[in-house]
MOPAC internal coordinates of N, CA, C and O (Angstrom, degrees):
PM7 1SCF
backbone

  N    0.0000 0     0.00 0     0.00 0    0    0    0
  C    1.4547 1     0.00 0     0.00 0    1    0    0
  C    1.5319 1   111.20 1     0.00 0    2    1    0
  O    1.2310 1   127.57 1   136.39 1    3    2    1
  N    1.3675 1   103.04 1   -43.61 1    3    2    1
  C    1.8016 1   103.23 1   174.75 1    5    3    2
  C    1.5840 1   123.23 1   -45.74 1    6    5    3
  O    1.2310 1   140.02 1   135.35 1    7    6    5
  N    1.7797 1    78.77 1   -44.65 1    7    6    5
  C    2.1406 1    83.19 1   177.18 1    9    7    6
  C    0.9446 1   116.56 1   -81.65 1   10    9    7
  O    1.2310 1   103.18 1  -174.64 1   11   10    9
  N    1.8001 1   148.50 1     5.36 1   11   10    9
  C    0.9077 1   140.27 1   150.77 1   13   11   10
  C    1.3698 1   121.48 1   -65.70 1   14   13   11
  O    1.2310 1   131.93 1   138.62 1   15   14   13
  N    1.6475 1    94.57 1   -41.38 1   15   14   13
  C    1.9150 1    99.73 1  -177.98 1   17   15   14
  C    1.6118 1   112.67 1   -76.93 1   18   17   15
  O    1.2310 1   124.71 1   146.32 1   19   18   17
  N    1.1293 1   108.57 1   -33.68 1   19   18   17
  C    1.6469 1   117.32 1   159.69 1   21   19   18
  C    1.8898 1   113.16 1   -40.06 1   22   21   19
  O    1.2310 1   127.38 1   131.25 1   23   22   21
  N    1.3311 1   103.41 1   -48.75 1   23   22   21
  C    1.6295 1    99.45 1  -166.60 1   25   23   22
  C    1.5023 1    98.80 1   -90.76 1   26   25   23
  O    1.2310 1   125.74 1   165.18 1   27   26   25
  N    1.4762 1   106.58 1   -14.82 1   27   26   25
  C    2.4747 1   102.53 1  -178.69 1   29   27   26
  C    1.5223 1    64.34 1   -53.54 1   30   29   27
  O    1.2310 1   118.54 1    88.46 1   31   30   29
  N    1.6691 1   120.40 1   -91.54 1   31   30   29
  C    1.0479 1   133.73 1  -132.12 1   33   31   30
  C    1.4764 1   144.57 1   -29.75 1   34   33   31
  O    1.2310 1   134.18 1   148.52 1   35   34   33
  N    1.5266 1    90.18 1   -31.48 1   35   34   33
  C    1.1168 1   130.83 1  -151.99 1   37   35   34
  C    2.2174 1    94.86 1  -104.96 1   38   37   35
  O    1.2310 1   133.72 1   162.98 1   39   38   37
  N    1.3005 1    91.09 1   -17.02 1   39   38   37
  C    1.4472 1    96.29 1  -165.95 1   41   39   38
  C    1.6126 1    94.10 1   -94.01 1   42   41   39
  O    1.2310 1   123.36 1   130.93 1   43   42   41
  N    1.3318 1   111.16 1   -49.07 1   43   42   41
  C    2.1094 1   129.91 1   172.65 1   45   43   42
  C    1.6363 1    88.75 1   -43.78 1   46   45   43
  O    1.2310 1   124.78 1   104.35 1   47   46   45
  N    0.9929 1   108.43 1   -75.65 1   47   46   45
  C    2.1774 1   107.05 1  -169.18 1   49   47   46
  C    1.1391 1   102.97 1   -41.03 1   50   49   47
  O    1.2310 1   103.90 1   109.93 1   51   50   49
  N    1.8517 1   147.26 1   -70.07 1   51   50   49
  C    1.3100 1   163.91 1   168.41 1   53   51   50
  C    2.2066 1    93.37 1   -19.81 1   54   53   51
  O    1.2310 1   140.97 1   118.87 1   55   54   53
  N    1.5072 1    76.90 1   -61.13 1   55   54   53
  C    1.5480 1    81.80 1  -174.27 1   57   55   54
  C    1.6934 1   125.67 1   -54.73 1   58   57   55
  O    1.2310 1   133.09 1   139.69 1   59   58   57
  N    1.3249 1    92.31 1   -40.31 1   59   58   57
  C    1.7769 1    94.39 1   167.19 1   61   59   58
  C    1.2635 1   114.15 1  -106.38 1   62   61   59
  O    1.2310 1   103.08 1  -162.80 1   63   62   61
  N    0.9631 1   148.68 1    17.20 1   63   62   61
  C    1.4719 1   140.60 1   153.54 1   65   63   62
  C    1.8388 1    98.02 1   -76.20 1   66   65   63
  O    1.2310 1   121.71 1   126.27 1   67   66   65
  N    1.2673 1   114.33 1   -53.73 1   67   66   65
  C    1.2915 1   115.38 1  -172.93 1   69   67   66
  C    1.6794 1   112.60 1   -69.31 1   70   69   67
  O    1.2310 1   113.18 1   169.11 1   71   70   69
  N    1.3685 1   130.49 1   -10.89 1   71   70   69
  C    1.0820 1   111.91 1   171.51 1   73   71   70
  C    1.1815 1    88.21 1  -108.08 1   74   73   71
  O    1.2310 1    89.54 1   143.40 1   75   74   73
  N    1.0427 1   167.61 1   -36.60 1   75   74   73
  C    2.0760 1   159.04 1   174.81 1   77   75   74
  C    1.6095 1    82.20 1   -30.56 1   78   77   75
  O    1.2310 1   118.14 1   109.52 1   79   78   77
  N    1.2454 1   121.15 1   -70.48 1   79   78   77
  C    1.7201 1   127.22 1  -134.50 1   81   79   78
  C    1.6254 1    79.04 1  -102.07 1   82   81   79
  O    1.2310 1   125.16 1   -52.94 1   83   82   81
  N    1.1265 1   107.69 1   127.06 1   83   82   81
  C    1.7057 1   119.10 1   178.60 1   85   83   82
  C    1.8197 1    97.84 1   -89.56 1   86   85   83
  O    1.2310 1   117.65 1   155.75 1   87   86   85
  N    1.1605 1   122.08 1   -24.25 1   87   86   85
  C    1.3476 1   104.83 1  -161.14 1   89   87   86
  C    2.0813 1    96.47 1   -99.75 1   90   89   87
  O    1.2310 1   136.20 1  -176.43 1   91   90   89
  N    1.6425 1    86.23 1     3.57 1   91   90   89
  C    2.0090 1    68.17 1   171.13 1   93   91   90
  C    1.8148 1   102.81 1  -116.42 1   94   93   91
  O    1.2310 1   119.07 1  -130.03 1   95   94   93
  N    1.0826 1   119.38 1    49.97 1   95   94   93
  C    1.3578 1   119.26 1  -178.78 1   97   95   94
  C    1.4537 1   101.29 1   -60.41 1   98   97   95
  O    1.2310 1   106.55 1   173.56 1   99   98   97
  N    1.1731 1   142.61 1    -6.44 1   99   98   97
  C    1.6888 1   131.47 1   138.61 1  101   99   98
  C    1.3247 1   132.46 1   -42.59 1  102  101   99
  O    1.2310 1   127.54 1   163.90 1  103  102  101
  N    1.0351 1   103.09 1   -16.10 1  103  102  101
  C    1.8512 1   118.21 1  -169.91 1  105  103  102
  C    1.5110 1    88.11 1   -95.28 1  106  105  103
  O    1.2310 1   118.66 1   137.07 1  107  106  105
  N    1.7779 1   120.16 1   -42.93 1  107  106  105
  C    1.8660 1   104.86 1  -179.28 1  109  107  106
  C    1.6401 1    93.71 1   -68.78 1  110  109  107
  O    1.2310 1   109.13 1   148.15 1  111  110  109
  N    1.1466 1   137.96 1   -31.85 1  111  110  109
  C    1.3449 1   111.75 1  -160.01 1  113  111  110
  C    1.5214 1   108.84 1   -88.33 1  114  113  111
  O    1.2310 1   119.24 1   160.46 1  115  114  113
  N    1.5353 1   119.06 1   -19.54 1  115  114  113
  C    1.7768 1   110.07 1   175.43 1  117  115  114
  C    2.1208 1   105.90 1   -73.54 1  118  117  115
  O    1.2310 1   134.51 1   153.89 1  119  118  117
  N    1.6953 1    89.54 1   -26.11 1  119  118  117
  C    1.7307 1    85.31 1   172.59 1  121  119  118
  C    1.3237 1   113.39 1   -49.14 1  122  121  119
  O    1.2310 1   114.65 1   135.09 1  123  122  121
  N    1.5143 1   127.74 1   -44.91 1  123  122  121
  C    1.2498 1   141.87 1  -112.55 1  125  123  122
  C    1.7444 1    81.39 1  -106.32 1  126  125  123
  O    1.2310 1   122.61 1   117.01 1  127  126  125
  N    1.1800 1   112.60 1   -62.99 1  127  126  125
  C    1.4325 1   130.85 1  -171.88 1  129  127  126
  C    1.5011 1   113.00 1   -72.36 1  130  129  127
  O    1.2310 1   113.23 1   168.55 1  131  130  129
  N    1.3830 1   130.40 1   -11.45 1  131  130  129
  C    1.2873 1   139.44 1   145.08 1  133  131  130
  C    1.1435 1   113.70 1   -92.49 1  134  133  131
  O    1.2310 1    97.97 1   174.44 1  135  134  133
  N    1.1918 1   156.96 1    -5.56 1  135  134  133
  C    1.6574 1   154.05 1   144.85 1  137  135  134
  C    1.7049 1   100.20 1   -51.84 1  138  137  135
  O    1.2310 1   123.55 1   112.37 1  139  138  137
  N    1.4090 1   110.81 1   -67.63 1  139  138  137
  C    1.6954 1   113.31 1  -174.39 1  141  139  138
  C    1.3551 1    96.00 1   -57.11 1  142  141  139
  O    1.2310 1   108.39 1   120.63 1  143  142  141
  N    1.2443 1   139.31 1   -59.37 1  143  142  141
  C    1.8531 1   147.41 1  -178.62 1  145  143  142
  C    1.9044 1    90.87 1   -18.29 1  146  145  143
  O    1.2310 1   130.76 1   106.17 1  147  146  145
  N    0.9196 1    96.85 1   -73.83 1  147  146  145
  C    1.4544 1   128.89 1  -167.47 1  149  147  146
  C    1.9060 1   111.37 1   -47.52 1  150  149  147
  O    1.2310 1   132.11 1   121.51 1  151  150  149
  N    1.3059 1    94.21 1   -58.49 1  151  150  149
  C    1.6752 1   104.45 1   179.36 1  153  151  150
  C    1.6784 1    97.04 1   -70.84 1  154  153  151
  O    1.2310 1   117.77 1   144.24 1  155  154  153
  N    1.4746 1   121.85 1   -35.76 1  155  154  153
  C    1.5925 1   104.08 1  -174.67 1  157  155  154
  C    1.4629 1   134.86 1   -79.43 1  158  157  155
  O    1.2310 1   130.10 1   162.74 1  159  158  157
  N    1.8764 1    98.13 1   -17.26 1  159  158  157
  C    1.5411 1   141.58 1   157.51 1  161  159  158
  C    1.0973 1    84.67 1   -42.25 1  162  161  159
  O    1.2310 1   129.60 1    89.16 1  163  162  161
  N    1.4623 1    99.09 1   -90.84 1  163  162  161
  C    2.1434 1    98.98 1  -156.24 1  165  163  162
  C    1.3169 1   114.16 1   -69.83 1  166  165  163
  O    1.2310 1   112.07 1   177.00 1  167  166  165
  N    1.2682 1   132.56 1    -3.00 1  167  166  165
  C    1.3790 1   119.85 1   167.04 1  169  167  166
  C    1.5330 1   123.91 1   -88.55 1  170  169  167
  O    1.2310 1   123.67 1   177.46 1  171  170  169
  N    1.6934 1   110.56 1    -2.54 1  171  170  169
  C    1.5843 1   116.41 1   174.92 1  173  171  170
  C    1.7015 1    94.52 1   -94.36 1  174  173  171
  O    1.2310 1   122.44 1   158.70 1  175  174  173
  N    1.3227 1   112.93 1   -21.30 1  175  174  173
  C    1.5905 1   109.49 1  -160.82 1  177  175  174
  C    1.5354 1   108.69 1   -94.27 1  178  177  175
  O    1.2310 1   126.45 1   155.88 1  179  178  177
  N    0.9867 1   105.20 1   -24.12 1  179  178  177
  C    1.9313 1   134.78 1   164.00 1  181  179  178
  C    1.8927 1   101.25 1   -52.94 1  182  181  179
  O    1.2310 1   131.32 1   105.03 1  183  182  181
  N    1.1226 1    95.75 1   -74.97 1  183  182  181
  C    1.4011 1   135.69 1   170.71 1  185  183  182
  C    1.7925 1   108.88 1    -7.06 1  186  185  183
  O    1.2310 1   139.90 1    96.35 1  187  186  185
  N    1.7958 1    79.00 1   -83.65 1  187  186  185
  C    1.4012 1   107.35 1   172.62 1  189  187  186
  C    1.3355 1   117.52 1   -40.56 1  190  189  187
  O    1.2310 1   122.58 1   130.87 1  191  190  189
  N    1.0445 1   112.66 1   -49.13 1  191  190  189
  C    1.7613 1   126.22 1  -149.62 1  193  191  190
  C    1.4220 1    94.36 1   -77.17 1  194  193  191
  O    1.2310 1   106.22 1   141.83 1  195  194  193
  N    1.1234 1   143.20 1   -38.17 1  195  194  193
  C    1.3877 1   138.60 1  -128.32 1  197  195  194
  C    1.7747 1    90.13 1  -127.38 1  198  197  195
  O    1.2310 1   110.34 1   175.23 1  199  198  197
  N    1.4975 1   135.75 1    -4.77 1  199  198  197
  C    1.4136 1   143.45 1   173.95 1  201  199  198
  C    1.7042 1   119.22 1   -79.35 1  202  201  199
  O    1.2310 1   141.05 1   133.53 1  203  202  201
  N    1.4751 1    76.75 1   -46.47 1  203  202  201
  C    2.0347 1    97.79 1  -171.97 1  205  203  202
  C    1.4384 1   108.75 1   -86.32 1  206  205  203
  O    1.2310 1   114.54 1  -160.43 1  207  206  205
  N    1.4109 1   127.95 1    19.57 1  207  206  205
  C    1.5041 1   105.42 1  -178.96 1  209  207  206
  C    1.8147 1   104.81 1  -142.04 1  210  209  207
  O    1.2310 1   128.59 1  -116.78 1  211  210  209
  N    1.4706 1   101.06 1    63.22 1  211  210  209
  C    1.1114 1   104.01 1  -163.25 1  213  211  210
  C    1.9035 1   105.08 1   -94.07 1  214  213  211
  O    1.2310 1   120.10 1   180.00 1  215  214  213

């Protein structure tokens, strides 16, 4: 769970450094593409958890 909230976090900073600074609009798109990384992470690991413990 930590490394998921580690990479939102990490994806929000990417995200505003790159829109503050107009000339690194690369930094919004690695935010952008590590935010989804992140939501598809914890939604297989979410996923998982809640199948196997029947």
């Amino acid at each position: 769970m930590a490394l998921i909230l580690g990479i939102l976090l990490l994806a929000v900073v990417f995200g505003f450094v790159g829109v503050l600074v107009k000339g690194l609009l690369w930094l919004l798109v690695i935010g952008v593409v590590l935010f989804v990384a992140a939501l598809l992470f914890g939604g297989v690991r979410l996923g998982r958890g809640r199948g196997g413990g029947r």
